[in-house]
C-alpha positions as CSV (number, residue, x, y, z in Angstrom):
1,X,12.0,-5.8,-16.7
2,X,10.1,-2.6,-15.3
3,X,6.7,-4.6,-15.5
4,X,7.9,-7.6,-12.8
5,X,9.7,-5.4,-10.7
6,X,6.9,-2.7,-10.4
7,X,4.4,-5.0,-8.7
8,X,7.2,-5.4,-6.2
9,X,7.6,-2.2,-5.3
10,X,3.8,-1.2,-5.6
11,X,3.4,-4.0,-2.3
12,X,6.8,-2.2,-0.5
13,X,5.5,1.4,-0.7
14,X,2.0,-0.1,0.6
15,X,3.2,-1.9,3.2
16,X,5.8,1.5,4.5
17,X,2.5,3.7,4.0
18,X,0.5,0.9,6.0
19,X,2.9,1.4,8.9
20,X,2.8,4.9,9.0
21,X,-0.9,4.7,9.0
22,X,-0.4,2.6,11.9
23,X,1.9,4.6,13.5
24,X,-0.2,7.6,12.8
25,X,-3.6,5.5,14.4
26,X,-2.4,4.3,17.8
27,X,1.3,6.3,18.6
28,X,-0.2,9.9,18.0
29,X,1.9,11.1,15.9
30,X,-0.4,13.2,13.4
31,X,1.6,12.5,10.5
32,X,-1.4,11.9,8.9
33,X,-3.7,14.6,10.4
34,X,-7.4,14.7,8.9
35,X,-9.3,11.8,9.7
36,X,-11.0,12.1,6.4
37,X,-7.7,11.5,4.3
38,X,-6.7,8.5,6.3
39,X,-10.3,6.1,5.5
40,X,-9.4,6.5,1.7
41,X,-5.6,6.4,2.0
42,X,-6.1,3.0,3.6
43,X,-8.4,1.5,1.3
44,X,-5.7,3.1,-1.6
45,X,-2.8,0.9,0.6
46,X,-5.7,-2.1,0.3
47,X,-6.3,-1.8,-3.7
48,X,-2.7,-1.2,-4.3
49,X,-1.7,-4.3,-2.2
50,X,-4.1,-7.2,-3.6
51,X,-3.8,-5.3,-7.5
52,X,-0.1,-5.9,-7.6
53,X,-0.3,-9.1,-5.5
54,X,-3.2,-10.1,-8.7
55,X,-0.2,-8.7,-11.1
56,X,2.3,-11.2,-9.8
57,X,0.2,-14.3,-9.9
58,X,-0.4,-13.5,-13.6
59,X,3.0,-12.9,-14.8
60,X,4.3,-16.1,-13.4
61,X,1.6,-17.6,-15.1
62,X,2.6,-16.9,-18.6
């Protein structure tokens, strides 16, 4: 049961840490403050999105 619902929540924390990025980029709110943390925190949100969206499509596959 944890290995179909992790995927799920893998894409849910992306997609909240994609809006804060967001947020962070054009509202100014330096919730993220280096600029050198947020280039590899959104390619982790990018990885982390398309692995457990790869995860999915092979569990309903078997």
């Amino acid at each position: 049961m944890f290995k179909r619902i992790l995927p799920h929540i893998c894409i849910d924390m992306a997609a909240i840490f994609l809006i804060i990025w967001i947020m962070d980029r054009f509202c100014v709110l330096q919730l993220l403050s280096r600029e050198t943390f947020k280039i590899p925190f959104l390619i982790f949100i990018v990885l982390v999105t398309v692995e457990s969206i790869l995860l999915i499509i092979h569990q309903r596959r078997e």
